[in-house]
C-alpha positions in Angstrom: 9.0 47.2 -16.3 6.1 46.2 -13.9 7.9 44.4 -11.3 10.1 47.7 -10.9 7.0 49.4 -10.4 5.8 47.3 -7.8 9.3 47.3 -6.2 9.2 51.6 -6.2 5.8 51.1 -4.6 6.9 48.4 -1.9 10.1 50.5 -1.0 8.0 53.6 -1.1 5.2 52.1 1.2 8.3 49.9 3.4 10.4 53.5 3.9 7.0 55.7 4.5 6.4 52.7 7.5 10.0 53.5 9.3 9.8 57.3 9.2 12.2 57.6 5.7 10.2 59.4 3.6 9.8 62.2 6.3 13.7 62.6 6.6 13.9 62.5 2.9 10.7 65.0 2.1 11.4 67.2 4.7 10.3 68.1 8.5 7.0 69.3 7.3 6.0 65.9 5.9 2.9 64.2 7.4 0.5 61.5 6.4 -2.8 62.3 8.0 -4.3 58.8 9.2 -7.3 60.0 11.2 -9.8 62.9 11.7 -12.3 62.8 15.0 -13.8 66.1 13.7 -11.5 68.1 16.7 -7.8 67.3 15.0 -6.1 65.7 12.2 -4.1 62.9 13.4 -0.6 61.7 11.8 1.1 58.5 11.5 3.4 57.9 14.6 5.6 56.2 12.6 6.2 58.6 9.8 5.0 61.8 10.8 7.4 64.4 10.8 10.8 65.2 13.5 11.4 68.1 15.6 13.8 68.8 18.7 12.9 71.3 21.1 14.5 72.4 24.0 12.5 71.9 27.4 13.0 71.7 31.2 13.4 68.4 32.6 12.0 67.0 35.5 15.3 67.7 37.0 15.1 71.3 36.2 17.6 71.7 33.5 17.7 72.3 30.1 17.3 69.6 27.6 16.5 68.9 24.1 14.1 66.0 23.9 12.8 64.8 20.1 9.2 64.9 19.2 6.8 63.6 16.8 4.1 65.6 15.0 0.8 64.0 16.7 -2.3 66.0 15.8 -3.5 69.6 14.2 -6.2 71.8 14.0 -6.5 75.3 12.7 -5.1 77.0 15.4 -2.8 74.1 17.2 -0.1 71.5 16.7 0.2 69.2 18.8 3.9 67.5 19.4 4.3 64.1 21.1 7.6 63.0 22.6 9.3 60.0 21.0 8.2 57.1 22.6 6.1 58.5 24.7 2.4 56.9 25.1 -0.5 59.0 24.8 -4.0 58.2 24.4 -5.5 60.0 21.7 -9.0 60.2 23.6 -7.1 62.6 25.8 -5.6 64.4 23.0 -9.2 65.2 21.5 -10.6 66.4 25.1 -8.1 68.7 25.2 -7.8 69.6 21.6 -11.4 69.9 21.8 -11.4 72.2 24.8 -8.8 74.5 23.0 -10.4 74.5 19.5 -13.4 75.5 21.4 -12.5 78.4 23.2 -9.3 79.4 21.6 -11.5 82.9 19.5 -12.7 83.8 22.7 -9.6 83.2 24.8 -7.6 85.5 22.0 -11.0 87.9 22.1 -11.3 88.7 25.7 -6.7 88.8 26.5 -5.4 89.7 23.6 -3.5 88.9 20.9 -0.6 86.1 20.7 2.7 86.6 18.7 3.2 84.3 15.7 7.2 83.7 16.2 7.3 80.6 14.0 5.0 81.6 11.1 2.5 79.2 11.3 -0.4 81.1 12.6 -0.8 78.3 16.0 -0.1 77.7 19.2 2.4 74.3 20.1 2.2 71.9 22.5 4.4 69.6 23.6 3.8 66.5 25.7 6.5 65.0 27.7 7.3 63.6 31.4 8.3 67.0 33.1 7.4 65.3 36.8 10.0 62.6 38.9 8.7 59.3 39.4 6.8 59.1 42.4 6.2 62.9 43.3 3.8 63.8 45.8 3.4 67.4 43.7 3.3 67.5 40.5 4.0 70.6 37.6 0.9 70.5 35.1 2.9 72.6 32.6 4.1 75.9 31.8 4.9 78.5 29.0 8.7 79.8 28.8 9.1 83.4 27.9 12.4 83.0 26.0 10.2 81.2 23.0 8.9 84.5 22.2 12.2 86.3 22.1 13.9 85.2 18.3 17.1 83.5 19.0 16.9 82.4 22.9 15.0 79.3 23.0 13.0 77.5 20.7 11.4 80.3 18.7 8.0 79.3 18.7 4.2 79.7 20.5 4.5 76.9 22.5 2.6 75.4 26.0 4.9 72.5 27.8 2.3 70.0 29.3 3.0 67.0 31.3 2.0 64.3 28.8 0.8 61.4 32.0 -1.5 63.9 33.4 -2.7 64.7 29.7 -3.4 60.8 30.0 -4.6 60.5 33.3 -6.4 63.7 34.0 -7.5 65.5 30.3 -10.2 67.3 31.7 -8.1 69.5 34.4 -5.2 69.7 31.7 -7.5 71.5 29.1 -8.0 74.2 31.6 -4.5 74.3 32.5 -3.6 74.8 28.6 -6.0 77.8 28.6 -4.5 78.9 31.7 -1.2 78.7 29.9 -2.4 80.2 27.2 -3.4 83.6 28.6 0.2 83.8 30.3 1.6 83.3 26.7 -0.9 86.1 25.4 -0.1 88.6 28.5 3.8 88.5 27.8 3.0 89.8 24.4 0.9 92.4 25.2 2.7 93.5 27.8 6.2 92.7 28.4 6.7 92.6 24.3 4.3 96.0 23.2 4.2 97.4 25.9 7.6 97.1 27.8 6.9 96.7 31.2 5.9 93.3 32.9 2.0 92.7 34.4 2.2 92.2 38.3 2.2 88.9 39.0 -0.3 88.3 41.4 -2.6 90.0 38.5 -1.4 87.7 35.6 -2.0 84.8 37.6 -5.0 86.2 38.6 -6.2 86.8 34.7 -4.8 83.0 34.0 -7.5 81.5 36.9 -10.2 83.8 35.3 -9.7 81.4 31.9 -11.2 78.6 34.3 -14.3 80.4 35.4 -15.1 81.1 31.4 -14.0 77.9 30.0 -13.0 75.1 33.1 -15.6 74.3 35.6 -13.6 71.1 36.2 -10.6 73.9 37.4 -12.7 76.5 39.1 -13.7 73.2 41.3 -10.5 71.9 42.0 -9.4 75.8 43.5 -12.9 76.0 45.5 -11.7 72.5 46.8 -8.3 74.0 47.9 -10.1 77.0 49.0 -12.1 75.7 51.1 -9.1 73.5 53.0 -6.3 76.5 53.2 -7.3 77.2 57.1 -8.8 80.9 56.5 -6.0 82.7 55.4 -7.0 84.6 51.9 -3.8 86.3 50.1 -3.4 86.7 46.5 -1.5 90.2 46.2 1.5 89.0 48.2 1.8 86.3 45.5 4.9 84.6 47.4 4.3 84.3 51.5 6.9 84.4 53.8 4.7 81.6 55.7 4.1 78.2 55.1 0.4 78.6 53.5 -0.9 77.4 50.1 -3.1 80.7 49.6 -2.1 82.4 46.2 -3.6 80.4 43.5 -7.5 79.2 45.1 -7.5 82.9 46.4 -7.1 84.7 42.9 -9.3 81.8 41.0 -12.2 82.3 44.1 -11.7 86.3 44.2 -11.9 86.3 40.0 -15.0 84.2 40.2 -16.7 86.8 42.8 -15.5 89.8 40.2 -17.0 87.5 38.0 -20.6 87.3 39.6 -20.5 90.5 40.5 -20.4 91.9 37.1 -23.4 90.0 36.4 -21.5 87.4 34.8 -19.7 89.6 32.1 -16.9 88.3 30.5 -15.8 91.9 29.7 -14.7 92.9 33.0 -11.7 90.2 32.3 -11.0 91.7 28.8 -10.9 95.4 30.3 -8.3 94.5 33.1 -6.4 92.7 30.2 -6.5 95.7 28.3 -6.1 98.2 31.0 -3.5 100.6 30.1 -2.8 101.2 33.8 0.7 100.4 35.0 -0.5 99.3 38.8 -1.9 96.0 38.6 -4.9 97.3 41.6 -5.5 100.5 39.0 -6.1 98.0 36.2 -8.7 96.2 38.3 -10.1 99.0 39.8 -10.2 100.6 36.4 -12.9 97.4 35.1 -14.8 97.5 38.3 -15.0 101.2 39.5 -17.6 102.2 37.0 -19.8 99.2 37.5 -20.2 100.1 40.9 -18.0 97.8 42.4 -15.6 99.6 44.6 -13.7 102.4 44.1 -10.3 101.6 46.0 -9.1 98.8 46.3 -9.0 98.4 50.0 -12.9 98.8 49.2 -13.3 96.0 46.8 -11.0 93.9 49.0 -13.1 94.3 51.9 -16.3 94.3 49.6 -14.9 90.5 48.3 -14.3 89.2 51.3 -17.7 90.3 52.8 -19.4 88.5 49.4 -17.5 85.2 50.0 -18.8 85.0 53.7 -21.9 85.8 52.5 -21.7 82.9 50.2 -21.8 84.6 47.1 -19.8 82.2 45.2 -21.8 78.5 45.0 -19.6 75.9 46.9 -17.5 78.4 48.7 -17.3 77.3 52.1 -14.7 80.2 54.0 -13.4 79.4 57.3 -13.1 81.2 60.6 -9.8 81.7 62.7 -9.4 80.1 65.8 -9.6 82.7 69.1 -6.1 83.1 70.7 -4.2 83.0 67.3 -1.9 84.8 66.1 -2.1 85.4 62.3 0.6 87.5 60.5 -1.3 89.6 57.6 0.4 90.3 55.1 -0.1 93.3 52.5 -3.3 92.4 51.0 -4.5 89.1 53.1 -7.7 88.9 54.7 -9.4 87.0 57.5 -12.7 86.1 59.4 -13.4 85.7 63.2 -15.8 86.2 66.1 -15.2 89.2 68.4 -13.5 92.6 67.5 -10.0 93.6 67.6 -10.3 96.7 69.0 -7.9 99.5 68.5 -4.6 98.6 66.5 -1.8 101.3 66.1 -1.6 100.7 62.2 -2.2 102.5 59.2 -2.3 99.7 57.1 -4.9 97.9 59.1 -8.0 97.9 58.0 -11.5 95.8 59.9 -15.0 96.3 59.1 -18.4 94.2 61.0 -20.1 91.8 58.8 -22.6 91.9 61.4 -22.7 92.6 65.4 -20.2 89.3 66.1 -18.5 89.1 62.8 -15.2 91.0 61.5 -12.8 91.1 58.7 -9.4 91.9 58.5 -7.5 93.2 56.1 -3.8 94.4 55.5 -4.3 97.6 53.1 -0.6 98.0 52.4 0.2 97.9 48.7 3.8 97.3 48.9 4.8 94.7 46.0 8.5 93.0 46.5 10.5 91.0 48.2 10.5 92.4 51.6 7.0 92.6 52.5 5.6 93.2 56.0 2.8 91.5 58.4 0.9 92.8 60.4 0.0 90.8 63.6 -3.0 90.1 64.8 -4.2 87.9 67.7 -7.8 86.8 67.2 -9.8 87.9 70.0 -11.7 85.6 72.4 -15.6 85.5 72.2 -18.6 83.2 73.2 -18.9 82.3 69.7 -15.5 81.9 68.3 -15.2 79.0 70.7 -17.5 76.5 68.6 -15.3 77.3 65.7 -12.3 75.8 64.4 -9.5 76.5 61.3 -7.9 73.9 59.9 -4.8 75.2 61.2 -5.4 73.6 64.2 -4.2 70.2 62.2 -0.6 71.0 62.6 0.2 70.6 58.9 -0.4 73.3 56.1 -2.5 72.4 53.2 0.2 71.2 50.4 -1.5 71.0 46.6 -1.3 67.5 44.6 -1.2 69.5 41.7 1.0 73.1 40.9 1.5 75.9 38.2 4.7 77.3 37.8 5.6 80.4 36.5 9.4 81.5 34.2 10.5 84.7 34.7 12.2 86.7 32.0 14.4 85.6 33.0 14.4 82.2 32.7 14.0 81.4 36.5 10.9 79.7 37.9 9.3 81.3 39.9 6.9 78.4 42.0 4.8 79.3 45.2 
């Protein structure tokens, strides 16, 4: 009777080892291995199975297998089979998330709970082709919120190299993630009617100022290199300049400092119930003295960041005898005066007796939008300055977001 015993043991303990007694229990079958205090890690080898659907590196639709890695409270984290990952990556960004996940949820809103388990997924996989010069840091697909289109569940897609290589900027990408996955619920699920987009990505960047310093960094970096040009409200330029992203993260930050560095003007553009995207900021910022239109905070922002309001901000100057197409909300710096323009939409003010601003005040959101151009007037001292314009080559990020439409197109800058 013993030795058949000890045989039920050894083929119990021999099957657990191959990943048997997962398939035989069921998909929610895990044998928790490790705890680091930030998740509960499972056996590789016999933690439980799932397929989800995901978008390739080639930009299709495929359904790749995973293996429960790690959990927490609020997150599970999914590991494609095979796939190497280094579990002191994991707990940065598992710690990261467990961190600031309550305030994250307190400050944008509520998430949906599609699957029924209460947390957010995330899945790590290669999403990026060998040997790219730019790479996708991850995404979240609006279809997995809608029962029956995709995989029916809260889930983040995350590059699982760059989760290896680079933890610290991926936590904050997660967050960033996050907020987009938050936003579709509160407004394109309860509410019925998409957020702008430059505003949604703006709220997404505003997760780094809270929670990634590493992030708000990296866009200051990028900020600080894009040649002068500031547009975040034409989201998608018609010209070859990397603008969007570093402008919304550097113009949150300012809103940011401004407030007296109050989270709650983020949660009360979140929770706006404005339909303009520029009422919902102007709604947060109005009655703390901000600005009242938002031709006036525009102006009033880029007037801060020249005045070097935000630490490590380092704006640029355009070069005399360009000229710079403005788009509807872009903004730039230079040394004279341009003088009388026939257009409504332009709008200049004096940062001092040689310094002016421009700014395109149209509000037109689509995509048809209009420039309005300007050549930069000559002066004594715009001739010891340079852009980096002047290099020949637009700044191209190492690193990009991307965002799904509903439907189901990416939309990428």
């Amino acid at each position: 009777m013993n030795k058949y015993i000890i045989l039920f043991i050894f083929s119990i303990v021999f099957l657990n080892s191959c990943g048997v007694v997962s398939s035989i229990l069921g998909g929610d079958y895990n044998n928790a291995i490790y705890d680091d205090g930030v998740l509960t890690y499972y056996d590789e080898y016999s933690s439980s199975i799932k397929r989800f659907k995901v978008i390739n590196e080639n930009n299709m639709i495929e359904t790749k297998t995973f293996r429960t890695y790690a959990e927490s409270d609020n997150l599970i984290i999914y590991v494609e089979n095979g796939a190497n990952v280094q579990r002191s990556s994991v707990s940065k960004i598992g710690y990261s998330f467990n961190k600031y996940y309550s305030d994250l949820v307190n400050t944008y809103g509520n998430h949906t709970d599609v699957d029924g388990n209460g947390k957010i997924n995330i899945l790590l996989f290669s999403m990026n082709p060998a040997g790219a010069s730019t790479v996708i840091l991850g995404y979240f697909y609006p279809d997995d919120l809608i029962l029956g289109n995709f995989n029916d569940a809260e889930i983040l897609y995350m590059d699982v190299d760059l989760v290896n290589g680079i933890p610290d900027i991926m936590a904050g990408t997660i967050l960033h993630e996050l907020q987009h996955l938050i936003n579709f619920n509160v407004n394109d699920i309860n509410k019925g009617i998409s957020m702008d987009l430059w505003l949604n990505e703006a709220l997404s960047e505003s997760t780094s100022i809270l929670y990634s310093p590493t992030t708000v960094s990296s866009r200051i970096e990028e900020f600080n290199s894009m040649g002068g040009y500031y547009c975040f409200y034409t989201w998608y330029l018609p010209i070859a300049v990397f603008a969007n992203y570093p402008s919304a993260s550097v113009f949150m930050n300012w809103l940011y400092s401004a407030s007296g560095n109050d989270k709650t003007v983020f949660r009360d553009i979140a929770s706006s119930s404005q339909i303009n995207g520029y009422d919902k900021v102007l709604s947060s910022v109005s009655h703390r003295g901000m600005a009242s239109t938002w031709e006036e905070l525009l102006l009033n922002w880029m007037e801060g960041i020249f005045s070097y309001q935000v630490s490590g901000v380092n704006p640029v100057f355009r070069r005399f005898g360009e000229t710079v197409p403005l788009y509807p909300g872009a903004l730039v710096a230079y040394y004279g005066s341009l003088g009388s323009i026939s257009d409504n939409n332009l709008s200049t003010r004096k940062l001092n007796a040689n310094i002016e601003i421009a700014l395109n005040k149209d509000m037109y959101i689509g995509d048809s939008p209009s420039a309005i151009n300007i050549q930069i007037p000559s002066s004594v001292n715009s001739m010891q300055y340079k852009s980096s314009s002047q290099s020949g080559k637009p700044y191209v990020p190492k690193y990009k977001n991307i965002l799904f439409g509903k439907d189901g197109k990416i939309k990428e800058y």
